[in-house]
SERO-4910 file (N, C-alpha, C, O; in steps of 0.05 Angstrom, whole numbers):
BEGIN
 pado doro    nc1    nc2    nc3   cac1   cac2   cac3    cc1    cc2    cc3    oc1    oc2    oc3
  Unk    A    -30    309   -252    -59    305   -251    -67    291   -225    -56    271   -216
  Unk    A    -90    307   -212    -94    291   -181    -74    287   -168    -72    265   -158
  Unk    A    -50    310   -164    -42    309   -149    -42    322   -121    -27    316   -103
  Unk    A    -59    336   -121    -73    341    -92    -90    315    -74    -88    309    -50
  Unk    A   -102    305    -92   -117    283    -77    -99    265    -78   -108    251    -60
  Unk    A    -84    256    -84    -50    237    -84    -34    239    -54    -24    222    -39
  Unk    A    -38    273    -54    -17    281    -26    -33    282    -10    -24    287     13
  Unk    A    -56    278    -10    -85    285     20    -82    253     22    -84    244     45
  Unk    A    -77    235      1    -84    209     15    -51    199     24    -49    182     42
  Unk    A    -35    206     17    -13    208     32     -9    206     61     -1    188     75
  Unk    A    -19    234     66    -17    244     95    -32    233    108    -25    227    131
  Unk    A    -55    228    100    -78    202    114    -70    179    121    -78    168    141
  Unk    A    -47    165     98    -44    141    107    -19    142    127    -18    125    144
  Unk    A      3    162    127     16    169    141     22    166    174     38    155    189
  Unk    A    -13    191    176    -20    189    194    -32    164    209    -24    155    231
  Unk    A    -54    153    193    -61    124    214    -48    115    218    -50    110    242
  Unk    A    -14     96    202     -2     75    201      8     89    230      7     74    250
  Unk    A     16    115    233     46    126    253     22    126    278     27    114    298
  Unk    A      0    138    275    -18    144    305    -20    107    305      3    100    310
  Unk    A    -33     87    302    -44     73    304     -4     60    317     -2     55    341
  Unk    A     12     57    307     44     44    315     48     56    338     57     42    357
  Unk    A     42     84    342     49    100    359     30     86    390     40     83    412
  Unk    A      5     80    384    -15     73    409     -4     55    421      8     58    442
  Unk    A     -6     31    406     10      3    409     29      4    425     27     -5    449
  Unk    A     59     18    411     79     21    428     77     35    458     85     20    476
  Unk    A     68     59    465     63     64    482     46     49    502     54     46    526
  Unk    A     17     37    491      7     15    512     30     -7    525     25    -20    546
  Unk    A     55     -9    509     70    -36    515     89    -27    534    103    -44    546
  Unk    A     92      2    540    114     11    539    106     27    574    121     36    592
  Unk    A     81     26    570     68     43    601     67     14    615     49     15    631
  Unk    A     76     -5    615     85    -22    629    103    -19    653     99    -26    677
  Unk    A    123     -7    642    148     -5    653    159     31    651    182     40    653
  Unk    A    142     41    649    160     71    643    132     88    657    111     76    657
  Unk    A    135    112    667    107    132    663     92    139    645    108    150    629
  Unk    A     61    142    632     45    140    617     56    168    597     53    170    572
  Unk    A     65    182    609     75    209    581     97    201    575    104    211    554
  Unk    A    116    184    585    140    183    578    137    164    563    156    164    547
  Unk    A    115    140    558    113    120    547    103    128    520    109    118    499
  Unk    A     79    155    526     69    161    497     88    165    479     90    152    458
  Unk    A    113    191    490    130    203    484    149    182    459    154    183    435
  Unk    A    153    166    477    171    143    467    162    130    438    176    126    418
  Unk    A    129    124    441    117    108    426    118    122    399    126    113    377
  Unk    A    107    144    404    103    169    379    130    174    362    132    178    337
  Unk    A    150    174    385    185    175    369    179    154    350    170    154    327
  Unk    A    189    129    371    196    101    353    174    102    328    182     98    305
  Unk    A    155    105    330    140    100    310    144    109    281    145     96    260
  Unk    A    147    139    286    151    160    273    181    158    258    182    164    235
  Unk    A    199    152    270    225    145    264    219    115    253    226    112    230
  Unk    A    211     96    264    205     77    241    192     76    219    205     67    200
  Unk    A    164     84    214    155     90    183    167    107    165    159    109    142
  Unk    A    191    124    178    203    134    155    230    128    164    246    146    166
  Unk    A    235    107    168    253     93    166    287    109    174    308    109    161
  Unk    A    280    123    203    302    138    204    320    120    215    343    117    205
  Unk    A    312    105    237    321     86    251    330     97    282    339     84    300
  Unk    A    326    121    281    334    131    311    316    124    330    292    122    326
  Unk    A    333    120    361    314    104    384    324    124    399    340    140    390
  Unk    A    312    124    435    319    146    456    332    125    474    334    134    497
  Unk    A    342    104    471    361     92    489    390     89    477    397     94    454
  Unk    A    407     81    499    435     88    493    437     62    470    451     65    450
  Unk    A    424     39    475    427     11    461    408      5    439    404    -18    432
  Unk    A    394     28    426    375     30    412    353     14    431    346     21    453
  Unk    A    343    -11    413    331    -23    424    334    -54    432    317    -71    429
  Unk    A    357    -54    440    369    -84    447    353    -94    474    354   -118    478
  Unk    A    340    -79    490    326    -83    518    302   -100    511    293   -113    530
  Unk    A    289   -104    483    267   -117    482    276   -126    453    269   -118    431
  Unk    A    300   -147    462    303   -165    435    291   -184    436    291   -197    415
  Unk    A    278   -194    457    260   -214    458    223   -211    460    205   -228    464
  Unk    A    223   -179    454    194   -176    465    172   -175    439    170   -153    427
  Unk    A    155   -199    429    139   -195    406    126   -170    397    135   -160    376
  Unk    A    109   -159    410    100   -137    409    116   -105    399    111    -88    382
  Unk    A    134   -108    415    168    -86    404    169    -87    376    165    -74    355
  Unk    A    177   -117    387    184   -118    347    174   -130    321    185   -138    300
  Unk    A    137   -129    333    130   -140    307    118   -111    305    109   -107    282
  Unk    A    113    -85    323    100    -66    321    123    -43    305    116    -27    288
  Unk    A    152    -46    315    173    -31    295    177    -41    268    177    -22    252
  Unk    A    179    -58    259    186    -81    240    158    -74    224    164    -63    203
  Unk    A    130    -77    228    110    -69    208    106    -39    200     94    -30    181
  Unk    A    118    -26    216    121      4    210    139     11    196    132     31    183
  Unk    A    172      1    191    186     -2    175    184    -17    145    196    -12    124
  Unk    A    166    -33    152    164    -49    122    139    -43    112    132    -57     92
  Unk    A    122    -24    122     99    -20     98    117     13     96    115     23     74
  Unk    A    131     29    113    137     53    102    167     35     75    169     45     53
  Unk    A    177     22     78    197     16     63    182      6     39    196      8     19
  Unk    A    155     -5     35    143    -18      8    136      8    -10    130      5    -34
  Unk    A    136     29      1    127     48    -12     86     62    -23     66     51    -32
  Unk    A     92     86    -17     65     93    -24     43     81    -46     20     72    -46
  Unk    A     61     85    -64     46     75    -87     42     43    -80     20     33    -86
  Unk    A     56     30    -72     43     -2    -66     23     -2    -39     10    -23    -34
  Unk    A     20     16    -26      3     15     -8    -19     25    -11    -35     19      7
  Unk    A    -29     44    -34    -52     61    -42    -61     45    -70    -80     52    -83
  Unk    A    -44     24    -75    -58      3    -94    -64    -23    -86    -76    -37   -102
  Unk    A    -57    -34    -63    -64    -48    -38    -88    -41    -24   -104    -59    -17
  Unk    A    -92    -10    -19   -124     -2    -11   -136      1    -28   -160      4    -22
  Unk    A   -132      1    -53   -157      3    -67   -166    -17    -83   -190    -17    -85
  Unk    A   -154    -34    -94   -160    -58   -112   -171    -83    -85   -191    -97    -87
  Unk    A   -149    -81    -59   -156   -107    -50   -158   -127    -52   -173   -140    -39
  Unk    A   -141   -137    -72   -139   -160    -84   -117   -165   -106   -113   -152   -127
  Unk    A    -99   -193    -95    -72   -198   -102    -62   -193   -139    -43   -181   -149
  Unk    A    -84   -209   -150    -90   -211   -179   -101   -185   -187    -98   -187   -211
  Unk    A   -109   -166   -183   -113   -138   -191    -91   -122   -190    -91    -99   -200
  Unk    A    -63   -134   -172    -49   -106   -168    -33   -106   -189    -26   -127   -199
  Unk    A    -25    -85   -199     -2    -74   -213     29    -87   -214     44    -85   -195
  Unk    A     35    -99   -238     68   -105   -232     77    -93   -213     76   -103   -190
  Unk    A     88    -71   -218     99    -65   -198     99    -71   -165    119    -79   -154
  Unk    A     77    -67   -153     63    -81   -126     71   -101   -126     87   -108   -109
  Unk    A     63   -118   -150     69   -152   -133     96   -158   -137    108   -173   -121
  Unk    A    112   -147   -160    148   -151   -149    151   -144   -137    167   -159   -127
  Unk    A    145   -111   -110    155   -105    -96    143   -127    -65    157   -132    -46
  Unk    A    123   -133    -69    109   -150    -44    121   -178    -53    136   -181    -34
  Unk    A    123   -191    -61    138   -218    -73    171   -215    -56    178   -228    -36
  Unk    A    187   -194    -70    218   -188    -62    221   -185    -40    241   -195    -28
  Unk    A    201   -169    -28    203   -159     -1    204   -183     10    226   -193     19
  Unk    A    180   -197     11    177   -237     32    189   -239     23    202   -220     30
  Unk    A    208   -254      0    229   -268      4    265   -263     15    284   -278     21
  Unk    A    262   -233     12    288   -225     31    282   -226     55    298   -231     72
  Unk    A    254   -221     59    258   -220     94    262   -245    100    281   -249    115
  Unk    A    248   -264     92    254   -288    101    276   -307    106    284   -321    125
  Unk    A    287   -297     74    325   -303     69    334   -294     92    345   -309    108
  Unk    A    331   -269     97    349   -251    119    348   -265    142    369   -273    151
  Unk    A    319   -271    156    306   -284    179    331   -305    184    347   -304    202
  Unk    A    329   -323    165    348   -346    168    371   -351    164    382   -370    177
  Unk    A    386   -336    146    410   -324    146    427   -311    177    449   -319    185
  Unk    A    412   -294    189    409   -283    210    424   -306    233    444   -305    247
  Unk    A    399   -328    226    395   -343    248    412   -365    247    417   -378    267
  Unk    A    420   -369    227    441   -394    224    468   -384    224    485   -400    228
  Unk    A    475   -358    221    508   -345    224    509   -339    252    531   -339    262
  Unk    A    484   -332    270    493   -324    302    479   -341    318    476   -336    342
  Unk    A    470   -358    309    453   -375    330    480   -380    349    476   -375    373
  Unk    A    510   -389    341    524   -401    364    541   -385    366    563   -395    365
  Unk    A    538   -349    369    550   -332    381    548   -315    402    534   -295    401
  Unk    A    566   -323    426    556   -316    449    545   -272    447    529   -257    458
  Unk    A    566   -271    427    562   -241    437    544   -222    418    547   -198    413
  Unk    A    527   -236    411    487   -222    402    476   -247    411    473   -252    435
  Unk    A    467   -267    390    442   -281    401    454   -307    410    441   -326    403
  Unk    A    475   -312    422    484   -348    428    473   -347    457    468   -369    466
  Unk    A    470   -331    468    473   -347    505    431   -339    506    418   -347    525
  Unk    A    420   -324    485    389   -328    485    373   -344    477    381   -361    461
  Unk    A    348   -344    486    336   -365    496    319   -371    464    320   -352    447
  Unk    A    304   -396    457    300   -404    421    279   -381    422    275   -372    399
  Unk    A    267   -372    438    254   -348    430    253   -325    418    237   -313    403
  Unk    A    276   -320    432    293   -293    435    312   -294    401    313   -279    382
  Unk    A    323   -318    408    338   -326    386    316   -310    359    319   -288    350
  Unk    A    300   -324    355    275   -319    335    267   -292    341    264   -280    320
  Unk    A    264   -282    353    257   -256    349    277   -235    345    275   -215    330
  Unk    A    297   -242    359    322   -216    344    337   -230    320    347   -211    307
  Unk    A    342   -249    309    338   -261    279    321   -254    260    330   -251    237
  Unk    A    292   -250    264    277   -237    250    282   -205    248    286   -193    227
  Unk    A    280   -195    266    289   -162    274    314   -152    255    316   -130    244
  Unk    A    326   -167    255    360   -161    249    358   -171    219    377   -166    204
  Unk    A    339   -183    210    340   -204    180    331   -176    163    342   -168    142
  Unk    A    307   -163    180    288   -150    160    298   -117    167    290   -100    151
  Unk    A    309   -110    182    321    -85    184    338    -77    163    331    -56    151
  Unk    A    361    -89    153    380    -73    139    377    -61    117    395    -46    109
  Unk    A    355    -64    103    335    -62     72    324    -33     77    316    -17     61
  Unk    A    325    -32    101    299      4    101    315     16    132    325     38    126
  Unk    A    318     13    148    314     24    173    339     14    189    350     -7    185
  Unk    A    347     37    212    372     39    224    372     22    252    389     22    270
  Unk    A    350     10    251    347      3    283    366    -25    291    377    -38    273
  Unk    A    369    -31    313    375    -50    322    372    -64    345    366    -49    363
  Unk    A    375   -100    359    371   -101    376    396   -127    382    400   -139    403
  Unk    A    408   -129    360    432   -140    376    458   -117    367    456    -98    351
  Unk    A    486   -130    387    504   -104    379    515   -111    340    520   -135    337
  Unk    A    518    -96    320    518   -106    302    546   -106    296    554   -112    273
  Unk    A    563    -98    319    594    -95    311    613   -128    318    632   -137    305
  Unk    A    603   -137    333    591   -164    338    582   -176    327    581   -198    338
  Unk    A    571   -176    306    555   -202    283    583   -210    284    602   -198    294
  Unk    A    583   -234    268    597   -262    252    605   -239    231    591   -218    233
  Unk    A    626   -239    209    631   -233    181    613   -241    168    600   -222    162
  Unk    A    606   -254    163    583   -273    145    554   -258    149    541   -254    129
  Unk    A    543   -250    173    525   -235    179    519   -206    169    499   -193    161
  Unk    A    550   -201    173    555   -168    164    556   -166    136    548   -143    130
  Unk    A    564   -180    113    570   -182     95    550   -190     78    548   -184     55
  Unk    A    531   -209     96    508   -202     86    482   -186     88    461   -188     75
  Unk    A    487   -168    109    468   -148    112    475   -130     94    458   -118     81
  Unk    A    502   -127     90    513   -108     72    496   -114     45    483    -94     38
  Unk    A    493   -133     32    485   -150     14    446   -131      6    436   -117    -12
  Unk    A    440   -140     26    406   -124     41    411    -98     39    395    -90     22
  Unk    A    428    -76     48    422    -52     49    433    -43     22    426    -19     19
  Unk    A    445    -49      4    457    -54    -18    427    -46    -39    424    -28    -55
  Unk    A    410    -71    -31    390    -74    -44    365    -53    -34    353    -39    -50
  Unk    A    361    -53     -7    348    -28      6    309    -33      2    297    -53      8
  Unk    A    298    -12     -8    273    -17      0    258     -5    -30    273      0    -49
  Unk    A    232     -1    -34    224     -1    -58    218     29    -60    217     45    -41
  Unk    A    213     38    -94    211     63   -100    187     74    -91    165     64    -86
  Unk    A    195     98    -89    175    120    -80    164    110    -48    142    112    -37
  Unk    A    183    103    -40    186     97     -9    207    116     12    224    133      6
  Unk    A    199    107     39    224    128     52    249    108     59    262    108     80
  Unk    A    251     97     45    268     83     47    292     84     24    290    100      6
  Unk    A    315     65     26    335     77     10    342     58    -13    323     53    -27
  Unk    A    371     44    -21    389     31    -37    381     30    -49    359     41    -47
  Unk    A    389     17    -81    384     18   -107    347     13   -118    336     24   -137
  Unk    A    335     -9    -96    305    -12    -93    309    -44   -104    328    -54   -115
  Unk    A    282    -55    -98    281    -83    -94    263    -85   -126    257   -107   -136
  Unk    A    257    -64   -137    246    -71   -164    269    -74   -187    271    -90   -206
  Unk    A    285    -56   -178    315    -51   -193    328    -85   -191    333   -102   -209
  Unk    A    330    -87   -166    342   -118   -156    327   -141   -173    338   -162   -182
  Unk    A    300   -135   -176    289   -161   -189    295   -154   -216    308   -170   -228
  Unk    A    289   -141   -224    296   -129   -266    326   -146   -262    330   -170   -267
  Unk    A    340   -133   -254    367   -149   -254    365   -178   -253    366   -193   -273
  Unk    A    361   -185   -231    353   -220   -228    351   -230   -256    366   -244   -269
  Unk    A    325   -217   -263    301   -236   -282    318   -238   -318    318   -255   -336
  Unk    A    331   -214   -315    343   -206   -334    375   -222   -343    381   -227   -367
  Unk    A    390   -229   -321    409   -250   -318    393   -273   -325    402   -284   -345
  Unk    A    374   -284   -317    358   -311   -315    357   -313   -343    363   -334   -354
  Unk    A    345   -285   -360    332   -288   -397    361   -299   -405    364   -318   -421
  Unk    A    385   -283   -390    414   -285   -414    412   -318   -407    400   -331   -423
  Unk    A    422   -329   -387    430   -358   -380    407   -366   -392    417   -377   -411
  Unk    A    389   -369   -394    368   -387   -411    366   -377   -440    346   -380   -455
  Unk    A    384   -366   -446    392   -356   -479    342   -348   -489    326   -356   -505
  Unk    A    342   -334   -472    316   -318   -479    308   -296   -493    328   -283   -488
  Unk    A    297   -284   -505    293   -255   -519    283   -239   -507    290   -216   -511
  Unk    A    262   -245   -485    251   -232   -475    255   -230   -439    261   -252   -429
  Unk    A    252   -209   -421    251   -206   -399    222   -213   -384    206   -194   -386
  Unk    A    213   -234   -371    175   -232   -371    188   -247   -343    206   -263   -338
  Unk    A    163   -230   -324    157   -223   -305    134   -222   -296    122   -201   -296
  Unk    A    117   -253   -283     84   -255   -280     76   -249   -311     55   -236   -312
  Unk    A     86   -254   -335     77   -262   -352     74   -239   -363     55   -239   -378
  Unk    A     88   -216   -360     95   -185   -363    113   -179   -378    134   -180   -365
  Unk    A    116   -174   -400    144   -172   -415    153   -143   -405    138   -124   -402
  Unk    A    180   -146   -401    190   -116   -385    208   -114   -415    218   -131   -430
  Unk    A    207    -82   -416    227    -78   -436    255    -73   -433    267    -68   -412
  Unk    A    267    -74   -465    304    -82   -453    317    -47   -437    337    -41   -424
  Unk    A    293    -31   -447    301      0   -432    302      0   -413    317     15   -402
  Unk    A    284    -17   -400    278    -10   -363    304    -34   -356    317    -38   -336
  Unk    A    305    -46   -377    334    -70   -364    358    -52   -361    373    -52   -341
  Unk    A    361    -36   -383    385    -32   -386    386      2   -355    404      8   -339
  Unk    A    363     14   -359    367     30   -342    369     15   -305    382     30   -289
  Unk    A    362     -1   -297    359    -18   -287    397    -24   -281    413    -12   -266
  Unk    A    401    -43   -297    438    -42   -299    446    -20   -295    467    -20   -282
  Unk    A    438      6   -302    456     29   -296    453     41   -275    469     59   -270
  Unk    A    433     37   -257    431     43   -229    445     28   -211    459     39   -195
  Unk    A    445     -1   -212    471    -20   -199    499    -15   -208    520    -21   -196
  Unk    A    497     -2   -232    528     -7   -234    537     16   -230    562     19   -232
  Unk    A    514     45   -222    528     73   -224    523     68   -182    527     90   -172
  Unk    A    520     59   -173    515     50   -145    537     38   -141    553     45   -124
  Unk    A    540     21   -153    579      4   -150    599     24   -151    617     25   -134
  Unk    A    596     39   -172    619     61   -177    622     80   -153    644     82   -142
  Unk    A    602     92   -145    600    102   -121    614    102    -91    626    117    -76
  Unk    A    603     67    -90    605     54    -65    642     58    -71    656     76    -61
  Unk    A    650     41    -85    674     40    -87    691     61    -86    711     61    -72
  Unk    A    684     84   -103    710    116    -89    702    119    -60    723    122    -47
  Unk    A    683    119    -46    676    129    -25    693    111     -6    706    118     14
  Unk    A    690     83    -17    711     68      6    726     68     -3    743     58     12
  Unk    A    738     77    -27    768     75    -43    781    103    -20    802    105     -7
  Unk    A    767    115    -23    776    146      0    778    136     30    797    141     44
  Unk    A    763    125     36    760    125     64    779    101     75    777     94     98
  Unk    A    797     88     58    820     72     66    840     89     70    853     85     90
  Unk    A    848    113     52    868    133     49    862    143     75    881    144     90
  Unk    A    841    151     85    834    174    108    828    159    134    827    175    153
  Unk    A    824    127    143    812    121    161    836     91    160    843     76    141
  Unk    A    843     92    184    864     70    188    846     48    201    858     46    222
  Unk    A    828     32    204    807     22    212    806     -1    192    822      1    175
  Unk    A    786    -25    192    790    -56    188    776    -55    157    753    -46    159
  Unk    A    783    -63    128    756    -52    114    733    -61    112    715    -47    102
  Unk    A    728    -91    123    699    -96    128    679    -75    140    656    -72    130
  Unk    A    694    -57    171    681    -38    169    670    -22    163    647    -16    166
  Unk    A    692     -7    148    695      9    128    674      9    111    659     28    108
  Unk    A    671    -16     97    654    -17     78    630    -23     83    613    -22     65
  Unk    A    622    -30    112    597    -33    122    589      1    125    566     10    124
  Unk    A    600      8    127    601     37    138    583     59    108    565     75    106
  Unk    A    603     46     93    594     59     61    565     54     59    548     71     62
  Unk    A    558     22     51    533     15     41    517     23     61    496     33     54
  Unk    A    521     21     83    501     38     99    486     60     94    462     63     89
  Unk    A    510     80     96    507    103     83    492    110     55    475    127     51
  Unk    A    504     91     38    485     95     17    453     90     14    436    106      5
  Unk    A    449     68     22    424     57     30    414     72     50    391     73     41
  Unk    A    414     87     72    409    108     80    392     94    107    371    102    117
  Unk    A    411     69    115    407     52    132    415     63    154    395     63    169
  Unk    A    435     74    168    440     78    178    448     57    210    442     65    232
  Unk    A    457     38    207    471     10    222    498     23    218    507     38    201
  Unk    A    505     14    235    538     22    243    550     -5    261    537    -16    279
  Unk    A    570    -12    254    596    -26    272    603    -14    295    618    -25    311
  Unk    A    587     17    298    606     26    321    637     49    315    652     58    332
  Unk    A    636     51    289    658     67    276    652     98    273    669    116    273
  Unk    A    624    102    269    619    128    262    640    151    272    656    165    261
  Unk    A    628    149    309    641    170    321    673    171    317    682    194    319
  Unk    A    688    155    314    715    146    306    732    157    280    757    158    280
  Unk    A    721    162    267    723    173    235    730    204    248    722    218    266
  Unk    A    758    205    220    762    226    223    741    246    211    718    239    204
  Unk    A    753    275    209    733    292    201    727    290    169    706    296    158
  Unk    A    754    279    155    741    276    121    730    249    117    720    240     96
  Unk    A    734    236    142    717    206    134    692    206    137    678    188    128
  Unk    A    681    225    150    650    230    161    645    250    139    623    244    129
  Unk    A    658    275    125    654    281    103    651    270     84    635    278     67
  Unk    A    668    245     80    656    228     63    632    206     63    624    198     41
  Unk    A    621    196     84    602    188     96    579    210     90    560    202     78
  Unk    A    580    230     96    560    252     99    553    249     66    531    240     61
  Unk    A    570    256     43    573    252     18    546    231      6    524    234     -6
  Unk    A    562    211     16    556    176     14    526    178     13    510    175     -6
  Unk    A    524    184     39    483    181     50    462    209     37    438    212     40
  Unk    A    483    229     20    465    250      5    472    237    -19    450    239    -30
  Unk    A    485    226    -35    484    205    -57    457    185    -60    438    183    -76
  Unk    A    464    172    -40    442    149    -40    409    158    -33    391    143    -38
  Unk    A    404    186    -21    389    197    -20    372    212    -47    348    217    -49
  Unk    A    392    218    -62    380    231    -90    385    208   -107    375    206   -130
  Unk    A    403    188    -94    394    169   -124    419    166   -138    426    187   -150
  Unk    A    433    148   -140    463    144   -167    458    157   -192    472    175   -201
  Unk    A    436    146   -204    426    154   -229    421    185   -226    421    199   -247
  Unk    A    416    195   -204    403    226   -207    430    234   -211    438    245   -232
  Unk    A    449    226   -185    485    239   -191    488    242   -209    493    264   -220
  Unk    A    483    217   -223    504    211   -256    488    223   -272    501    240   -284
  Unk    A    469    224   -278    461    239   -296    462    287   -292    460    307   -306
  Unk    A    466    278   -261    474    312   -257    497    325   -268    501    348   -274
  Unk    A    520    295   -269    546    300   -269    555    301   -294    572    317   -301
  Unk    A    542    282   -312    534    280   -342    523    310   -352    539    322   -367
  Unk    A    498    323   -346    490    342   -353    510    365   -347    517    378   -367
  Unk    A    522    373   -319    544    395   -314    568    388   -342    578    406   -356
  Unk    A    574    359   -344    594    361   -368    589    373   -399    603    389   -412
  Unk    A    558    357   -408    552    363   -434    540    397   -431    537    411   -452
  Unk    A    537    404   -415    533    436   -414    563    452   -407    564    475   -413
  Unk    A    582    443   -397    603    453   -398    621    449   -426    639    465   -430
  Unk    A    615    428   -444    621    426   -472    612    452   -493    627    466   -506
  Unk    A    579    453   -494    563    464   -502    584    497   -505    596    511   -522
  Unk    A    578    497   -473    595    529   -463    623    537   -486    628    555   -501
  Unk    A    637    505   -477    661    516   -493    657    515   -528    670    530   -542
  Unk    A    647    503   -535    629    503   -563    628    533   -572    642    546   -587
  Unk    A    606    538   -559    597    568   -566    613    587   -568    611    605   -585
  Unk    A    637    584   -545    651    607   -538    672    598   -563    680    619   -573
  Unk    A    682    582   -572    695    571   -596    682    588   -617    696    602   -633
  Unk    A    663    588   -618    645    600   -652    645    629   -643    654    641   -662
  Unk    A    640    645   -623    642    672   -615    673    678   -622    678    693   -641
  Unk    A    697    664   -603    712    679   -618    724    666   -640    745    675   -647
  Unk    A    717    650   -649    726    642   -684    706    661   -704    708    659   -728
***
């Protein structure tokens, strides 16, 4: 129902967020480059940021302006309203107001600020005293590729320090972020940050021996809990053969390894630097990984579920034919 006028306002908002990211960047960018080459640029990054591809036209993505506000508060808002998803942004334009929006909206706008924030500082307290991303930069710089790097790994591939280089602690917790990924019906990927909070809230009811799951004073039911659990835990199962394989096939460190996976799944696309390195079934399996996390665990499992109970069915029938 209304789904024509659903996809017209789609493409409308599409379009302003990417033309309007796209202007910006290029005004910042005809600085230092020629005015078509700057459009050129602006229109990419943009475009590749609201849908959260993460691809850039430099060899360093975008490590050249880890310190430049503008860069990265203009990539970074293009990634995080395409990562909040449509539906929170077309109930954002229309109510206009915090107390009118829809559960959904305000867990996803609630989760979102407080990971980025977590991330922000997380970020900044594991590399502040590492010379090789942000230790030898200036408290500015520091703060701005801390923020950059906090709020990236949830939706988008970009980068502006080297990330093969983070601290363990850094990596392990980005891993953590892309794990969790960005919200439904977004271009963005991992299990989703509504999924992440049902879980939360839902641990919180057991340890406070509760009956109910309530959320802004929302009672969620135990179905959406339990389906909820079965997207994290059919996402775990996943993650795990894929790196359970890629130890057999890839002689390589497994922190990477497994940075490598959740990436992939989350559809983040951050790398250590290993990609090109992988043999040909480890990139097969990678390739795997990021069309998984693209349709969804629960879509797998339930495809893989249905190919079985219809392959039962089959032999069923064919049992009573020739019996």
């Amino acid at each position: 129902s209304g789904v024509v006028k659903l996809v017209s306002k789609i493409i409308m908002i599409t379009l302003i967020v990417e033309i309007t990211g796209a202007l910006i960047l290029a005004i910042r960018w005809s600085f230092e480059m020629p005015w078509i080459k700057a459009l050129y640029y602006g229109f990419f990054h943009s475009i590749s940021a609201f849908n959260n591809a993460g691809f850039g036209l430099e060899p360093d993505n975008l490590s050249k302006w880890v310190g430049d506000p503008t860069v990265n508060l203009a990539i970074t808002s293009l990634f995080i309203i395409g990562g909040i998803g449509f539906t929170v942004i077309l109930d954002v334009w229309q109510k206009k107001s915090l107390r009118k929006l829809s559960l959904h909206s305000k867990v996803v706008l609630l989760v979102t600020l407080i990971l980025n924030v977590v991330g922000t500082v997380i970020i900044l307290i594991s590399e502040f005293h590492n010379p090789a991303t942000i230790g030898n930069l200036s408290w500015n710089d520091k703060f701005w590729a801390s923020y950059f790097q906090g709020v990236v790994p949830r939706t988008a591939g970009f980068n502006t320090i080297d990330i093969g280089h983070m601290t363990l602690s850094s990596q392990v917790f980005t891993m953590a972020l892309m794990f969790i990924g960005a919200s439904s019906g977004s271009t963005g990927g991992g299990i989703k940050v509504t999924t992440f909070a049902i879980i939360i809230f839902a641990f919180w009811t057991v340890l406070t021996n509760r009956s109910d799951v309530n959320i802004f004073k929302r009672r969620i039911s135990w179905s959406l809990v339990n389906k909820s659990l079965s997207i994290g835990v059919s996402a775990i199962i996943f993650i795990f053969t894929i790196f359970f394989l890629l130890t057999y096939t890839e002689d390589m460190p497994m922190n990477k390894l497994l940075f490598e996976t959740i990436s992939a799944f989350g559809t983040v696309g951050l790398s250590t630097g290993i990609t090109g390195d992988l043999s040909p079934y480890g990139k097969l399996l990678i390739t795997l990984m990021m069309f998984i996390g693209r349709l969804g665990p629960l879509t797998m499992a339930f495809a893989l579920m249905s190919k079985r109970q219809e392959a039962r069915l089959r032999y069923a029938e064919e049992k009573i034919l020739i019996g």
